[in-house]
C-alpha positions as CSV (number, residue, x, y, z in Angstrom):
1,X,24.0,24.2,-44.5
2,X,22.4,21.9,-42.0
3,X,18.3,21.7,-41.6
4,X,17.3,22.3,-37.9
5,X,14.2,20.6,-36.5
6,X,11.8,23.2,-35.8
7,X,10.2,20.9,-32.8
8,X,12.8,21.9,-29.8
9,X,13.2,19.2,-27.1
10,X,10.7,16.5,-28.5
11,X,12.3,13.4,-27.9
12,X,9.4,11.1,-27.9
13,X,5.8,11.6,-29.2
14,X,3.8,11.4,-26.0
15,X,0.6,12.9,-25.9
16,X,-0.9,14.9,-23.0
17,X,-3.6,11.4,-22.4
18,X,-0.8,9.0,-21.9
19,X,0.8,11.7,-19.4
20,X,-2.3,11.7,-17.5
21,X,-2.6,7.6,-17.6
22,X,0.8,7.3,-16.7
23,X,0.0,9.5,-13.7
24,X,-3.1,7.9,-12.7
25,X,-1.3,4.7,-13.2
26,X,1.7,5.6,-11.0
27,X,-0.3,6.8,-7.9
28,X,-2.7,3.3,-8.0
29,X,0.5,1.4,-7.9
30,X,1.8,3.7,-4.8
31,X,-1.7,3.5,-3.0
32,X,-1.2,-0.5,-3.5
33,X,2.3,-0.9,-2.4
34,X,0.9,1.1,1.0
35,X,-1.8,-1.0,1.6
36,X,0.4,-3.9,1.2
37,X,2.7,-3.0,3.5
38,X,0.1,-1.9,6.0
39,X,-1.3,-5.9,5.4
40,X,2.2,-7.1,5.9
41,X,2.5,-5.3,9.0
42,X,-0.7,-6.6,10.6
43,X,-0.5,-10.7,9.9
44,X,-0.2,-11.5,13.4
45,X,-2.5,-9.7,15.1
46,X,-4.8,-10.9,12.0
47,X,-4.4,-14.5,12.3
48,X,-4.8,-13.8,16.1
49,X,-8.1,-12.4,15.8
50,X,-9.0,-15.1,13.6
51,X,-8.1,-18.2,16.0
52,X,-9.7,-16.2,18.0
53,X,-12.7,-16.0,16.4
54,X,-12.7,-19.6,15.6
55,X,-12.5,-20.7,18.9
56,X,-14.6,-17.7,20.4
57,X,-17.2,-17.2,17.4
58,X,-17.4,-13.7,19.0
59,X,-16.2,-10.7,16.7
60,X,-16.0,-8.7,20.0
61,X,-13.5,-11.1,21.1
62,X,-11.8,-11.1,18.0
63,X,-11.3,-7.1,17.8
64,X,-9.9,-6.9,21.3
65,X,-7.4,-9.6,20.5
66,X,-6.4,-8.0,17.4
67,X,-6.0,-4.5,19.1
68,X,-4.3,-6.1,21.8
69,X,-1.5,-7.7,19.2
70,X,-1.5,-4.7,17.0
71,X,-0.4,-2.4,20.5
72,X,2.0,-5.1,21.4
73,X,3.5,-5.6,18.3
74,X,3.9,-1.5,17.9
75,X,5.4,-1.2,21.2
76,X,7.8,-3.9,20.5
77,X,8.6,-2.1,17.4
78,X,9.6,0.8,18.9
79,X,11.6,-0.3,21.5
80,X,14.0,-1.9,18.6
């Protein structure tokens, strides 16, 4: 006669702590690859508010030309 397991489906010893790091851990990693790729997208109209600034020293100057780069680069975008 063969034994049976009496624990059905247990495959690995994982606790319900380790489920809820994993979790955690999993939705920090998505919330950084989003802000990433929202960094990525803006460079340019970042270092254009920056040179900006530089040259300007004026952070009202600075926010206008970023807005300004940020439209035109979305509108470019969408005309792909």
């Amino acid at each position: 006669m063969r034994v049976v397991s009496t624990v059905a489906f247990q495959i690995l010893p994982i606790g319900s702590g380790e489920i809820i790091i994993f979790l955690v851990l999993l939705i920090i990693g998505v919330i950084v690859i989003i802000l990433l790729k929202a960094v990525i997208h803006f460079i340019l109209p970042i270092v254009a508010a920056v040179v900006v600034w530089y040259f300007m020293h004026s952070l009202i100057y600075a926010g206008v030309a970023f807005l300004v780069v940020a439209l035109i680069q979305m509108l470019v975008r969408r005309g792909r």
